[in-house]
N, C-alpha and C positions, 0 to 999 in steps of 0.2 A: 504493500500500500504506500501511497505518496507521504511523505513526510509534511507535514502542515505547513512548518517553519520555512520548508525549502520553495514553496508553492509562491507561482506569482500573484499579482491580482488578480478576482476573477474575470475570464475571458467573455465575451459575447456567446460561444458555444456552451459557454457553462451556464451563463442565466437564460438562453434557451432551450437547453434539456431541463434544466430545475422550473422552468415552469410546465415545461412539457408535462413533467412527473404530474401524476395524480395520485395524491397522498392516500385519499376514498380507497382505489384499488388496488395499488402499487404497483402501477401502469406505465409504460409512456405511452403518451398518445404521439400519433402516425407513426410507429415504427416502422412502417412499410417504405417508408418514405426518406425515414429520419437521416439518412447518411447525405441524402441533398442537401438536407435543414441545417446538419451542422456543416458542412462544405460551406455551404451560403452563410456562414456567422462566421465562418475562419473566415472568407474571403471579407464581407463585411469589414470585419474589423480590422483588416491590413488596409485594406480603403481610408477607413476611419483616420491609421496612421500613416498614412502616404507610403506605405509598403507596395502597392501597384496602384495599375492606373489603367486606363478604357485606352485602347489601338486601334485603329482601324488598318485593316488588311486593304492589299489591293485591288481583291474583288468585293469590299466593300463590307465585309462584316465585321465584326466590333470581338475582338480579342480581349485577352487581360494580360498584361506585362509586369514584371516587377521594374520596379524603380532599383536599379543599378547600386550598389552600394547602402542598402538601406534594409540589410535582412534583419526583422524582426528577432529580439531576444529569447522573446520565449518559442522553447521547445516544439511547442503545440503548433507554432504555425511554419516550423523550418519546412515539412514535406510540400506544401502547398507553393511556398515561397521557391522552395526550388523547382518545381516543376514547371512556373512560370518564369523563371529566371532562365531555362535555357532557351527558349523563345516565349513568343506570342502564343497562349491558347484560348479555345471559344472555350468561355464560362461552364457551359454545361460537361466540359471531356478533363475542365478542372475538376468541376462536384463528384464525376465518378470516379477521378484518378484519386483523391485523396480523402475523399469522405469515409466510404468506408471502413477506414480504420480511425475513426474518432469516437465513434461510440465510450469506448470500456477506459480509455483516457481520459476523456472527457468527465464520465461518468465516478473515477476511482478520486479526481479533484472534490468532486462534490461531494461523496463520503468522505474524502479527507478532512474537509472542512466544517464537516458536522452537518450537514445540510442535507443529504441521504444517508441513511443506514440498511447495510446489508443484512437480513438474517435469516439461519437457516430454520427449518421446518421439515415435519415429518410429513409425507403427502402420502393419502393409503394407511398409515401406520408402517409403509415397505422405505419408501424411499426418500430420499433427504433431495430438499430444492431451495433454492436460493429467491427471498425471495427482497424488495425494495420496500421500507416504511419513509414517513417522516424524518426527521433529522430532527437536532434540537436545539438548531436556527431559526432565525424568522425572516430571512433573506427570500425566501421564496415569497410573504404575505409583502413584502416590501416590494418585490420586482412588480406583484398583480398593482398593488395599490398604485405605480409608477405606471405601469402599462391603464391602469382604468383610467387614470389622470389623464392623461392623452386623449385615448379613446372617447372616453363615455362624459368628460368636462371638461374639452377642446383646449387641456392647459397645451401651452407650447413645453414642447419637446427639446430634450438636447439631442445633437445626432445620436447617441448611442442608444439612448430608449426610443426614438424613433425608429432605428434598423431593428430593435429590438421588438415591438409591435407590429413594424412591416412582415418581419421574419414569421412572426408568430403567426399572422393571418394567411402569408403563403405557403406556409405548413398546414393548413386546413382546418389547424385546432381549437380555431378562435371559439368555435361552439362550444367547445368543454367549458369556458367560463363564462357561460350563463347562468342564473341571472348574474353573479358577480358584476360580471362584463356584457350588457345585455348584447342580446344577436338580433339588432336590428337596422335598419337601414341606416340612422349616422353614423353607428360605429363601423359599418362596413366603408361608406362613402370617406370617412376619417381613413383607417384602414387601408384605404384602396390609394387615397392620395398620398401618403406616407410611400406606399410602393411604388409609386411615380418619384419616389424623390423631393418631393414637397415637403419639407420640414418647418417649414415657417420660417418667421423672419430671423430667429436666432442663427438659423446657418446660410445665411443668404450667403456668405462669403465663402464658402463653402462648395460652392458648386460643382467640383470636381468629385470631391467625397460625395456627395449627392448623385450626381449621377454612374458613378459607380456601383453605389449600394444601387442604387435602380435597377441598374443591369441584371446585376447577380439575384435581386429580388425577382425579376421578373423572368428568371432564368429557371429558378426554383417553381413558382407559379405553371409553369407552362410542363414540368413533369409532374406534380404532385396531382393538378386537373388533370391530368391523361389518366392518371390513376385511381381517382372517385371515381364509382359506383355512380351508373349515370341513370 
């Protein structure tokens, strides 16, 4: 298990698997999915830090490049960062190349931190399974309360809880936090503009880091819909 002491600050992929987590059944919701959701939060947040940036190729489609000399510190985003570092890739053949190995890293931080706990169980009385509770943090009732503020009483956003409620909405989960989080039409229209990059007026300067979380949001969006149940 991760060392606590040794851990950086929490990542974007960490506050979106920890709300992902449903405490009720000790769940994550869209797993089917979830290797896009954290792909799209590791990239996010290297956007966030001017770690890459949007390209445009010659026949005209919009790559992700890393910014030359600027590899991220933390561990968690070196495979992503180098995969774009030896050239230009389309966003979506980044999410499959290095997402799926985020899960159980991603996941072993937030147990580290006290914010999931692992425990085993008998199932049958035969066999022993592993299963996710609670933590006993409140990091997760603080992330919702930051994501409703946005959503549901149009506070302005900083970018990182803005990629972070984009994120969440084009993971498809947004429903799980109902009533919480009501599922209805402003919070979708909030939502949806968030995923356009619209942040409001606090990142208006911003516009690079905006339209890059755009990308990679709407990159996300476009396999998780392919994948509902229609």
């Amino acid at each position: 298990m991760t060392d606590t002491a040794q851990l950086p600050p929490p990542t974007l992929a960490e506050d979106l698997l920890l709300l992902l987590f449903q405490p009720e059944s000790g769940t994550i919701a869209g797993e089917t999915t979830l290797y896009y959701v954290l792909g799209a939060a590791v990239l996010a947040e290297m956007a966030l830090g001017d770690h890459i940036a949007a390209t445009t190729e010659r026949h005209g489609t919009v790559a992700v490049a890393a910014v030359r000399g600027d590899r991220p510190s933390d561990e968690l985003f070196h495979s992503a960062w180098g995969y774009v570092s030896e050239r230009p890739r389309a966003v979506q053949a980044v999410l499959a190349a290095v997402g799926p190995t985020l899960r159980r890293p991603v996941l072993e931080r937030l147990i580290a931190r006290g914010d999931v706990r692992e425990e085993k169980r008998k199932a049958l009385g035969l066999f022993t399974i592993t299963t996710l509770i609670g933590g006993r943090t409140k990091r997760r009732a603080e992330l919702v309360k930051d994501v409703r503020a946005v959503l549901v009483e149009d506070a302005t956003p900083t970018p990182r809880v803005a990629a972070l409620a984009a994120l969440l909405w084009a993971s498809g989960a947004l429903t799980q936090f109902h009533p919480e989080i009501p599922w209805n039409s402003t919070v979708i229209a909030r939502a949806e503009k968030l995923g356009r990059g619209d942040f409001g007026p606090a990142a208006a300067r911003e516009a690079v880091t905006r339209t890059m979380t755009a990308i990679v949001i709407n990159s996300v969006i476009a396999v998780t819909m392919a994948s509902r149940p229609q």
